[in-house]
C-alpha positions as CSV (number, residue, x, y, z in Angstrom):
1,X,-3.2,19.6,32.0
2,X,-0.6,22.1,33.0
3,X,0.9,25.3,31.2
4,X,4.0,23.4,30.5
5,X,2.4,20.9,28.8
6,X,0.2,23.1,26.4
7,X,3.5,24.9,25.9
8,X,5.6,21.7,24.8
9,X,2.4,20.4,22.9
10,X,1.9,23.8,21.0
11,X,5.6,23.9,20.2
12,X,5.8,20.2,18.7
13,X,3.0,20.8,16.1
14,X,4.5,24.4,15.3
15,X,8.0,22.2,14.7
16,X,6.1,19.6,13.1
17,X,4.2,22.3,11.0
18,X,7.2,24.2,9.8
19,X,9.1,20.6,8.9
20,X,6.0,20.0,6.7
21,X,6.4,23.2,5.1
22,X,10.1,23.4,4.3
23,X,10.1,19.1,3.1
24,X,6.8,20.2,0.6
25,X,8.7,23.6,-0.3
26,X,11.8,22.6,-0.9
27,X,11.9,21.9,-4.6
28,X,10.4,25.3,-5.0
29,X,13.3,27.0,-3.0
30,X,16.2,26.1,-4.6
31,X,17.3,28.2,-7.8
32,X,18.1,25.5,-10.2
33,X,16.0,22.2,-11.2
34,X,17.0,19.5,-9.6
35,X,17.4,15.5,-10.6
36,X,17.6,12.7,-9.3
37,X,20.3,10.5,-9.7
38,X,19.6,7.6,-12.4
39,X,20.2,4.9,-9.7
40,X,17.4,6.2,-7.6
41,X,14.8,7.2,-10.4
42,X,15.6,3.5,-11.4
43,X,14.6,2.5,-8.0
44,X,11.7,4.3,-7.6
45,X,10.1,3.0,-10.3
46,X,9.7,-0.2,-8.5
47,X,8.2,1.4,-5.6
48,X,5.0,1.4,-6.4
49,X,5.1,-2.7,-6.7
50,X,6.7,-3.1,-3.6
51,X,4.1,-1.4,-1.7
52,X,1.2,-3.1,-3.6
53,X,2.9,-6.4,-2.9
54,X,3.7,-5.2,1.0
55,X,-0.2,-4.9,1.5
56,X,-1.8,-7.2,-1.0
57,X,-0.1,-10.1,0.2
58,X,-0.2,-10.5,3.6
59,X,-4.0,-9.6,3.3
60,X,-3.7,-12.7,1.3
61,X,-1.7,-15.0,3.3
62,X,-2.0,-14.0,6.9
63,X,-6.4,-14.2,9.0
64,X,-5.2,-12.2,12.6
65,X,-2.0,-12.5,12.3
66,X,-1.1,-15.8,12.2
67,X,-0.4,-17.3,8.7
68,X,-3.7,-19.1,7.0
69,X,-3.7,-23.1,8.3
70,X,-5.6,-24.6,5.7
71,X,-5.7,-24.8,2.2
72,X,-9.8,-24.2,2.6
73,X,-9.5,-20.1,2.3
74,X,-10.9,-18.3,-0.7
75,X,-8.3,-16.0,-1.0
76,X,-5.6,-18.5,-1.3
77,X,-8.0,-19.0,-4.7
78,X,-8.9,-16.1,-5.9
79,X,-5.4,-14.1,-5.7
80,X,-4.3,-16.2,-8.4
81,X,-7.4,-16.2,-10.3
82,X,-7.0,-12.5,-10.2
83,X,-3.3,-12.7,-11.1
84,X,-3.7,-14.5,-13.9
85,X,-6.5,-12.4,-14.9
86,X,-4.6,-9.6,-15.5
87,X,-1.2,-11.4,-17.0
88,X,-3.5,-12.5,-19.5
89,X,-5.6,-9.3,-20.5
90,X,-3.4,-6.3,-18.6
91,X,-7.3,-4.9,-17.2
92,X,-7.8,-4.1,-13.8
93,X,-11.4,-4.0,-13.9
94,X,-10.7,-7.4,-15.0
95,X,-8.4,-8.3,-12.3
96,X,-11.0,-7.7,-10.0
97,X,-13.8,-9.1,-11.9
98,X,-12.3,-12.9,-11.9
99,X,-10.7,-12.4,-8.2
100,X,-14.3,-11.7,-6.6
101,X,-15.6,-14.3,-9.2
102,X,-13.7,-16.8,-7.7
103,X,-13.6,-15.3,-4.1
104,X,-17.6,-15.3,-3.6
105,X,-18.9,-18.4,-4.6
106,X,-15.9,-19.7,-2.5
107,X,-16.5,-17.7,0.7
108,X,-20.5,-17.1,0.4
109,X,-21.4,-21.0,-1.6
110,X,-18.7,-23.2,0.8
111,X,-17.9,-20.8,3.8
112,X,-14.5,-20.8,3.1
């Protein structure tokens, strides 16, 4: 490695640092509370969801990143099980509970 590379390497993570610090800080430096507009605080309140849903399912759907060829695939199962689950009690423990209840006798009993 050369001088100019530790150089430009020390100054990204001091720039990268300081971004950090004035994104985390910046609620705390203005001089009046701020909102958010009701549009987004609307919005936001589906995030959560859509980030569940953007890693649950295609964990579900997708085996190395090609979509699942065959109906003989316990998850294709037990995400529903679990689903249902919790539509019909509201438990996560639950939710869980009947998904792997499904899943292992699926995957473990029949290979799936």
């Amino acid at each position: 490695m050369t001088g100019r590379t530790d150089l430009w390497t020390l100054a990204v993570i001091v720039g990268l640092a300081g971004m950090t610090v004035l994104t985390r800080c910046f609620f705390f430096i203005l001089d009046r509370p701020w909102t958010l507009p009701p549009w987004a605080e609307r919005a936001l309140q589906y995030a959560p969801v859509a980030a569940l849903a953007g890693v649950v399912a295609p964990e579900v759907v997708m085996l190395g990143g090609q979509l699942v060829g065959t109906w003989q695939d316990a998850r294709l199962f037990a995400a529903p099980a679990g689903a249902l689950a919790y539509f019909w009690r509201r438990s996560v423990l639950l939710t869980i509970v009947a998904g792997m209840a499904v899943y292992l006798p699926l995957h473990l009993g029949l290979g799936w």
